[in-house]
C-alpha positions as CSV (number, residue, x, y, z in Angstrom):
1,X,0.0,0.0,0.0
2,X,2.6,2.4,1.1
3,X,4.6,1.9,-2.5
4,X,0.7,2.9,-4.6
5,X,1.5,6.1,-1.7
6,X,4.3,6.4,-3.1
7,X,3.6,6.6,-7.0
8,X,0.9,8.4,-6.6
9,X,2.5,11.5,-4.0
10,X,5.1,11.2,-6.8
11,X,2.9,12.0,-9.8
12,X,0.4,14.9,-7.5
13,X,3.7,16.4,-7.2
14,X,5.0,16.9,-10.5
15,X,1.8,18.1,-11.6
16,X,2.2,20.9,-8.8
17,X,4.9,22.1,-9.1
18,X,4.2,25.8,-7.8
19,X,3.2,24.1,-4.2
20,X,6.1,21.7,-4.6
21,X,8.7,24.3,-5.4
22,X,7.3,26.8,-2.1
23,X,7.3,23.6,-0.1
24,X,10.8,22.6,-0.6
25,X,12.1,26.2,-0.3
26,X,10.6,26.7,3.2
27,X,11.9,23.5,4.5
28,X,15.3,23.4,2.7
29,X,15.7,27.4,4.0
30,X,15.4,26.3,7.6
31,X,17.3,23.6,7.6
32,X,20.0,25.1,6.5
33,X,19.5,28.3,9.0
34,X,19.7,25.4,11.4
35,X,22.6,23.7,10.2
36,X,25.1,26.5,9.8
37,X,24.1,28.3,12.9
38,X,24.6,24.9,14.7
39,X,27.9,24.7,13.2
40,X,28.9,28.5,13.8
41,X,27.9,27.5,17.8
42,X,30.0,24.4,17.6
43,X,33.3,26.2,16.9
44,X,32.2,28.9,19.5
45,X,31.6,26.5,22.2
46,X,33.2,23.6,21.7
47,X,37.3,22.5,22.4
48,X,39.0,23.1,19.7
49,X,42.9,24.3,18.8
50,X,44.9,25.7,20.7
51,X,41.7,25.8,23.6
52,X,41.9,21.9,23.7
53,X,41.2,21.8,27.5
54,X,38.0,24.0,27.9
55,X,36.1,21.2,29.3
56,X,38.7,21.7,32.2
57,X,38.2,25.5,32.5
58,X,36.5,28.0,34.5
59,X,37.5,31.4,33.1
60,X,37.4,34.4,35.1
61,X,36.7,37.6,33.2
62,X,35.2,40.4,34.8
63,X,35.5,42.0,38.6
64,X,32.5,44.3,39.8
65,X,32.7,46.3,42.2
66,X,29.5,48.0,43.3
67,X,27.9,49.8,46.9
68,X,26.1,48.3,49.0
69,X,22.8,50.3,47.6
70,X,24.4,49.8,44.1
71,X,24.4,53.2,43.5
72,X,27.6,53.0,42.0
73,X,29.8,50.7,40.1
74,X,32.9,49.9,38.3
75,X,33.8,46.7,36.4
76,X,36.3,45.5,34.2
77,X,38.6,42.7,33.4
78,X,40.8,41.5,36.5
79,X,43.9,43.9,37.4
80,X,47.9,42.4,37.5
81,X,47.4,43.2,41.5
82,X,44.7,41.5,41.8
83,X,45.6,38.0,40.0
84,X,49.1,38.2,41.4
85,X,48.3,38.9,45.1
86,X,45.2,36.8,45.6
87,X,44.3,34.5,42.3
88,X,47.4,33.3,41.7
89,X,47.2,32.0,45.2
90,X,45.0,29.6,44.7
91,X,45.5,25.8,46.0
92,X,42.7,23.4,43.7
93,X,43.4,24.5,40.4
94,X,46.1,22.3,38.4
95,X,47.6,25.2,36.7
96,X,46.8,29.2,36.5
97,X,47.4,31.4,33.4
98,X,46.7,35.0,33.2
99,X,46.8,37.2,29.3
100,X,45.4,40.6,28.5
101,X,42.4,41.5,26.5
102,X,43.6,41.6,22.7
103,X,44.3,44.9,21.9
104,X,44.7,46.1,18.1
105,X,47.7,48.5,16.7
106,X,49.6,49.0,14.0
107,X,52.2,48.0,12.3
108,X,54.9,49.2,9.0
109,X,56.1,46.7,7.4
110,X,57.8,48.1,4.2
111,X,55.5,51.4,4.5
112,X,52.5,49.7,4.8
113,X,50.0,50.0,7.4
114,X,49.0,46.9,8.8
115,X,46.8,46.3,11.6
116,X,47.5,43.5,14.0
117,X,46.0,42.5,17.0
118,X,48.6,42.1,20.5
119,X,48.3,39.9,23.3
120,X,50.5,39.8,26.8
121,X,50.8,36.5,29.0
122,X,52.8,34.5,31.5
123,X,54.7,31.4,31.0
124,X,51.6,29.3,31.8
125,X,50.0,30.6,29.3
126,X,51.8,28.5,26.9
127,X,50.8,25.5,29.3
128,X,47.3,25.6,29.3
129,X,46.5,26.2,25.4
130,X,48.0,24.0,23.6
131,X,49.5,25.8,20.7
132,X,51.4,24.1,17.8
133,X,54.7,26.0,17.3
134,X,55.7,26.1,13.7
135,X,59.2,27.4,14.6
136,X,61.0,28.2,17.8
137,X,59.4,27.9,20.8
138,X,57.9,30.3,23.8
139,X,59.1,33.2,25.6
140,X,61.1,31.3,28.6
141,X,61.0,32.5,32.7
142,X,64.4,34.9,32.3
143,X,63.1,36.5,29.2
144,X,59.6,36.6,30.9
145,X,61.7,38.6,34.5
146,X,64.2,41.3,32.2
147,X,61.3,42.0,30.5
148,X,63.1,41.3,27.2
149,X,61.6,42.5,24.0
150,X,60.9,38.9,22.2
151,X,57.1,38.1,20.5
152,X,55.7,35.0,19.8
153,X,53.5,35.5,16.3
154,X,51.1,33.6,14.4
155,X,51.5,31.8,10.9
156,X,49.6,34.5,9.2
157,X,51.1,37.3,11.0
158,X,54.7,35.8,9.2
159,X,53.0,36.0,5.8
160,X,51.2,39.3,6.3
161,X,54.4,40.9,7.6
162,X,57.2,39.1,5.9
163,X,56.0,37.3,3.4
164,X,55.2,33.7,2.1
165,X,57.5,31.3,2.7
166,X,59.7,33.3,4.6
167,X,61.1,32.2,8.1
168,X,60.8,34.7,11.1
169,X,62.6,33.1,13.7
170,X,65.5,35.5,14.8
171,X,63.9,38.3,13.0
172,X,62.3,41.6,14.0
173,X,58.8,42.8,14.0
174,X,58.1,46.7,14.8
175,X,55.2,47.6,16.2
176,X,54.4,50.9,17.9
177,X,57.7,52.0,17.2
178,X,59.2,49.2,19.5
179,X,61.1,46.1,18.2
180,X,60.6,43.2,18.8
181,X,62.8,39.7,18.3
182,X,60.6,36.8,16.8
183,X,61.4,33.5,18.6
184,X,58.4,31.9,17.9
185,X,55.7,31.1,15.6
186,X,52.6,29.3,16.1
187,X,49.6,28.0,13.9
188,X,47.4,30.9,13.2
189,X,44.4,30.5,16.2
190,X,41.1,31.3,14.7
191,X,39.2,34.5,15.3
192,X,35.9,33.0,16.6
193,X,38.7,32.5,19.9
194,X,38.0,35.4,21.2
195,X,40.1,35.0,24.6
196,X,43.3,33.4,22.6
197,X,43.4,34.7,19.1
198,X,46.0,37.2,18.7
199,X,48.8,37.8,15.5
200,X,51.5,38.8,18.8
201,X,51.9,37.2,21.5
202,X,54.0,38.8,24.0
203,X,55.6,38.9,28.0
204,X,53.5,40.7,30.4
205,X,56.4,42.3,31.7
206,X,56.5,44.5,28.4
207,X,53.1,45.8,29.6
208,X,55.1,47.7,32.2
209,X,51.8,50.4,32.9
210,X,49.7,47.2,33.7
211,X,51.6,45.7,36.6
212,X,51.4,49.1,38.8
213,X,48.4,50.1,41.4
214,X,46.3,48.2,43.4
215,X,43.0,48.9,41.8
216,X,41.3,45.4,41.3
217,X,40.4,46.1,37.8
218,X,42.3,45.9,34.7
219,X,43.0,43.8,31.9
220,X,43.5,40.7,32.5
221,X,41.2,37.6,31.6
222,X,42.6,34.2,34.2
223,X,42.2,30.7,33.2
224,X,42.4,28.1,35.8
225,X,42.9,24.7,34.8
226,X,41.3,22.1,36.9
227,X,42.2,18.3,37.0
228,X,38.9,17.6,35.9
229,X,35.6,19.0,35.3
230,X,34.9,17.7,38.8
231,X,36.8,19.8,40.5
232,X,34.3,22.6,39.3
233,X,32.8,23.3,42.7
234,X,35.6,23.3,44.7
235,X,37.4,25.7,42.5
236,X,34.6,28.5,42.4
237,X,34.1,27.4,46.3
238,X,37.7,28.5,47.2
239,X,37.2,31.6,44.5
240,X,34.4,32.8,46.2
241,X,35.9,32.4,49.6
242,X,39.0,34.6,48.4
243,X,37.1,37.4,47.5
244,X,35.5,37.7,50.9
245,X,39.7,38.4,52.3
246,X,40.5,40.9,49.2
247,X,40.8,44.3,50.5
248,X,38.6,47.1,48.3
249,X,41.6,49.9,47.7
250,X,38.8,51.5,45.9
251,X,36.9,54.6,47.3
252,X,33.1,54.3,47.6
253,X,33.3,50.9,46.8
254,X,31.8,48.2,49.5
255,X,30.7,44.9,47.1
256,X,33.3,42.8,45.3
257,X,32.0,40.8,42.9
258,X,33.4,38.1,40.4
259,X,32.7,34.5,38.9
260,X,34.6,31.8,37.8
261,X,32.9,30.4,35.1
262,X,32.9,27.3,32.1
263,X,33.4,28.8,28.8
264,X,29.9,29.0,27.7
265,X,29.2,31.0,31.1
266,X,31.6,33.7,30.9
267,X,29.7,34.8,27.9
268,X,26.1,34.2,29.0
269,X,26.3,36.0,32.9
270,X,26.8,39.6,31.0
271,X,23.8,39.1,28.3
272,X,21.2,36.7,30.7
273,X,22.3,36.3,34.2
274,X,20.8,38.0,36.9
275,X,21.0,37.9,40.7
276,X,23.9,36.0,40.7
277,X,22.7,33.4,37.6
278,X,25.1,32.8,35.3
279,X,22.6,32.8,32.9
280,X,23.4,29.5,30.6
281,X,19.5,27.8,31.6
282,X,18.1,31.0,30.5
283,X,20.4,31.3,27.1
284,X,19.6,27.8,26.3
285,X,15.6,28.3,26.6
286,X,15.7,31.5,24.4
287,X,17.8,29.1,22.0
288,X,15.4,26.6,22.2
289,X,12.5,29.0,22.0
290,X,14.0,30.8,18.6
291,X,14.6,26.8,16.8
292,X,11.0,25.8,18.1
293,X,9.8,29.1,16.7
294,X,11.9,28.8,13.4
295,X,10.8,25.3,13.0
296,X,7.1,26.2,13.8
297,X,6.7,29.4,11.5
298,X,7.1,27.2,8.1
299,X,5.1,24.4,9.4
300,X,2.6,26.9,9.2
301,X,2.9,27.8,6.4
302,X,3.4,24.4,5.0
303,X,0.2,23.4,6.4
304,X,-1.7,26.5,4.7
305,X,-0.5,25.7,1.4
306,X,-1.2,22.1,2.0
307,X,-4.8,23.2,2.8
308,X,-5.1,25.5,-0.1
309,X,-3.8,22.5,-2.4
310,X,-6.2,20.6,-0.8
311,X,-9.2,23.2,-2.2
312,X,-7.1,23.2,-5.7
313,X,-7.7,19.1,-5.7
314,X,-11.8,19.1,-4.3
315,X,-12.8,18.1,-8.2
316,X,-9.8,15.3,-7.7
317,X,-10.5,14.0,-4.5
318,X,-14.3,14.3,-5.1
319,X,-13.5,12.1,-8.3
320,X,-11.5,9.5,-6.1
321,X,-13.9,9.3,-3.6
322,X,-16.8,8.7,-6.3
323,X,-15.0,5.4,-7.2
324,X,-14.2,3.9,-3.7
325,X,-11.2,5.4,-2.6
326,X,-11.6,5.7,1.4
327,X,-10.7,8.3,3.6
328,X,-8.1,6.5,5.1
329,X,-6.6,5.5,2.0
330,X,-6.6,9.6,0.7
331,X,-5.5,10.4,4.5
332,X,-2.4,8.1,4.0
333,X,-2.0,9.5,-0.1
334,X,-1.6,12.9,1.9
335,X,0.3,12.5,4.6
336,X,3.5,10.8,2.3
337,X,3.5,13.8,-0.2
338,X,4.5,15.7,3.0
339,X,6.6,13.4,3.8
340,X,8.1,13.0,0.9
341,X,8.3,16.9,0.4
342,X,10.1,17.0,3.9
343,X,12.7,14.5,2.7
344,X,13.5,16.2,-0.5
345,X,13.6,19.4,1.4
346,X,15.7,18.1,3.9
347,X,18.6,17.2,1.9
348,X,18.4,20.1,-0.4
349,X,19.2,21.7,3.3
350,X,21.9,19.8,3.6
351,X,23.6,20.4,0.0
352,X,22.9,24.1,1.0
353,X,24.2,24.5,4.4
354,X,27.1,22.3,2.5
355,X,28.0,24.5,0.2
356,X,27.7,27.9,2.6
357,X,29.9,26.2,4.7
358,X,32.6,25.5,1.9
359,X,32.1,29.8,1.2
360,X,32.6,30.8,4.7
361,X,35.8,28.5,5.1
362,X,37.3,29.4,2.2
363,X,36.5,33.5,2.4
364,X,38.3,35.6,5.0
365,X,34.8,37.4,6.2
366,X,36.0,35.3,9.1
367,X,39.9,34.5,9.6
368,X,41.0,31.0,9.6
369,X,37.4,29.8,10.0
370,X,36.6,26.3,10.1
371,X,33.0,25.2,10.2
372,X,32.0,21.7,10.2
373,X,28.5,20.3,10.3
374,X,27.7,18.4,13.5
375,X,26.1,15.2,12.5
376,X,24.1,14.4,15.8
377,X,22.3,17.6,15.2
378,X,22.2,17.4,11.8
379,X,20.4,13.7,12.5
380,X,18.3,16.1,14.9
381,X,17.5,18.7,12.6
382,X,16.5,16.2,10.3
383,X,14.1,14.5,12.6
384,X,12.3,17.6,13.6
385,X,11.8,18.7,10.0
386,X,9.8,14.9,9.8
387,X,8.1,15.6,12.6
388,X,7.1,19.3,11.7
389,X,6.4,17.6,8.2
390,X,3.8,15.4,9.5
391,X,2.1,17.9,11.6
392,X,1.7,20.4,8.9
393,X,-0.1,17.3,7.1
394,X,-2.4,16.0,9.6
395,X,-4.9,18.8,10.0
396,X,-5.0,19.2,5.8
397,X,-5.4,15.5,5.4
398,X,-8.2,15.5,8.1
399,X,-10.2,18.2,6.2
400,X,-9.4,16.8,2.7
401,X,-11.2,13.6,4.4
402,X,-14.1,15.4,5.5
403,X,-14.8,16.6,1.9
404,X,-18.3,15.6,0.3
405,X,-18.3,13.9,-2.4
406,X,-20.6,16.0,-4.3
407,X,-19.6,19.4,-2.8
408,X,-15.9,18.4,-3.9
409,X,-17.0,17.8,-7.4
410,X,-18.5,20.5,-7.8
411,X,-16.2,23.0,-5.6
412,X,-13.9,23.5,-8.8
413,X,-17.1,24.1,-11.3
């Protein structure tokens, strides 16, 4: 039965193939939506080079400071004081790094302006992320303590300043009319790293206006490292626990207040959290509520054009009813040109998101980009688009069976 379903869902849909072509452009359009968005969030959020151990990370990025009426308040990135006299005392993480905010300059190679974006770090640093050094190797602890003027730059950054195939070890780089001695050079980190990517990597100690004060704000962005994801609690416990023995050099200033968070919740806390929430539950419900709502809004508009087909095809069904065919048997006709439709639509999707994917890699809107498509949601998507397929073909198959047999034949006269 479900192969005469079959030739016959085949055959309506050639004949229409105004409905067909609308059909397949609603579902193919949002299942590619869904497919490269999923894969954008996938680098965002997921390990990846040189941030292999995020699953093993709380990130601290921000320190508030606020009055007891919150009447006032000052926030920023952590200060060099602060990390160095209190963080960095820390017992339960395995290992502590600290680097600045990337900053952006200039740079003139061969009278050309270039912009490049500039990083400073400790030793750690090089411990935590796991870069791949194409030459050379890190900044050591005696370059890192006389403050000596040696980078650490990225593959691109080489063949933006220098050249292709050119090596840059034991060469200079000038850049705010300082010079610099390349020891180093590292596979390019992507841009969608937004606490890692950088063209130059260099000693904190060169940031010589950063490491004086004792204001708790600053800069600085700390990763600690914990043995496992287990350690979680224990590590924001003890964070939590230091704050309450930091001293507020600050005038006016009576609240400290700061977070060591997973990846994901160092971004979420600023855009949803809220009395203390880090916000993730409340970012994955409005994510959930936009791909129900995207999912939803062509299923309803599947499901009028299926009903207006239905009107198109009275005379038709009115015909097959006349010579025996059941309601069941139409029902079932029904229900597998959605299907079917879904199906088609779904993998058109596929070959889109596909080939948008295969743009965006191979542009530069985005440096050194490299989407993939997740399969489990991709297996997901795929499934919901069925599902939302059906639906839109229920309540039109149930009114297409209702139709009388002579008010359908003559509905089209």
């Amino acid at each position: 039965m479900f192969k005469n379903y079959f030739k016959i869902a085949i055959a309506v849909l050639k004949r229409r193939k105004f409905f067909t072509f609308i059909s397949l452009f609603g579902i193919s359009f949002t299942l590619t939506i869904l497919i490269v968005l999923t894969a954008f969030m996938e680098v965002l959020l997921s390990p990846t080079y040189p941030d292999v151990n995020r699953n093993r990370e709380l990130i601290i990025n921000s320190v508030e400071l606020t009055n007891k009426d919150g009447s006032y308040m000052m926030k920023g990135r952590a200060s060099f004081y602060f990390v160095n006299n209190f963080v960095s005392k820390m017992k339960t993480p395995e290992k502590l790094t600290m680097h600045s905010s990337r900053s952006t300059t200039n740079a003139y190679p061969n009278d050309r302006k270039l912009s490049v974006d500039l990083m400073y770090s400790d030793l750690a640093f090089w411990e935590v992320y796991q870069f791949k050094f194409l030459e050379g190797k890190p900044f050591n602890a005696q370059q890192l303590k006389n403050a000596e003027q040696v980078v650490v730059i990225s593959e691109d950054m080489v063949y933006k300043y220098f050249g292709e195939g050119v090596s840059a070890l034991g060469k200079e780089v000038e850049v705010n009319n300082l010079k610099y001695r390349v020891i180093g050079v590292v596979k390019t980190v992507p841009s969608t790293l937004f606490y890692v990517h950088s063209d130059i990597y260099l000693p904190y100690t060169l940031a010589a206006n950063t490491l004086k004060g004792t204001s708790l704000t600053g800069g600085y962005v700390v990763t600690l490292l914990a043995r496992s994801s287990a350690d979680f609690p224990a590590i924001q416990a003890e964070y939590q626990q230091l704050l309450k023995k930091v001293p507020h050099p600050e005038k006016y200033h009576d609240i400290l207040t700061s977070y060591a968070d997973t990846y994901l919740e160092s971004f979420t806390r600023d855009v949803f959290g809220k009395s203390g929430s880090s916000g993730r539950d409340r970012f994955f419900l409005v994510m959930a509520a936009v791909i129900f709502i995207f999912l939803l809004l062509p299923t309803v508009n599947l499901m009028n054009i299926n009903v207006s087909r239905i009107m198109e095809r009275s005379s038709e069904i009115g015909v097959r009813k006349a010579f025996g065919a059941s309601s069941r048997t139409l029902v079932g006709q029904f229900l597998v040109e959605n299907l079917i439709l879904t199906v088609i639509g779904g993998f058109i999707g596929l070959v889109m998101a596909l080939a948008i994917i295969s743009i965006l890699n191979s542009s530069e809107v985005i440096s050194n980009l490299d989407l993939k498509i997740n399969f489990t949601v991709l297996c997901y998507s795929l499934l919901a688009c069925l599902v939302f397929g059906f639906i839109s073909g229920v309540y039109p198959a149930w009114r297409m069976s209702k139709l009388n047999v002579v008010t359908a034949l003559k509905a089209n006269n």
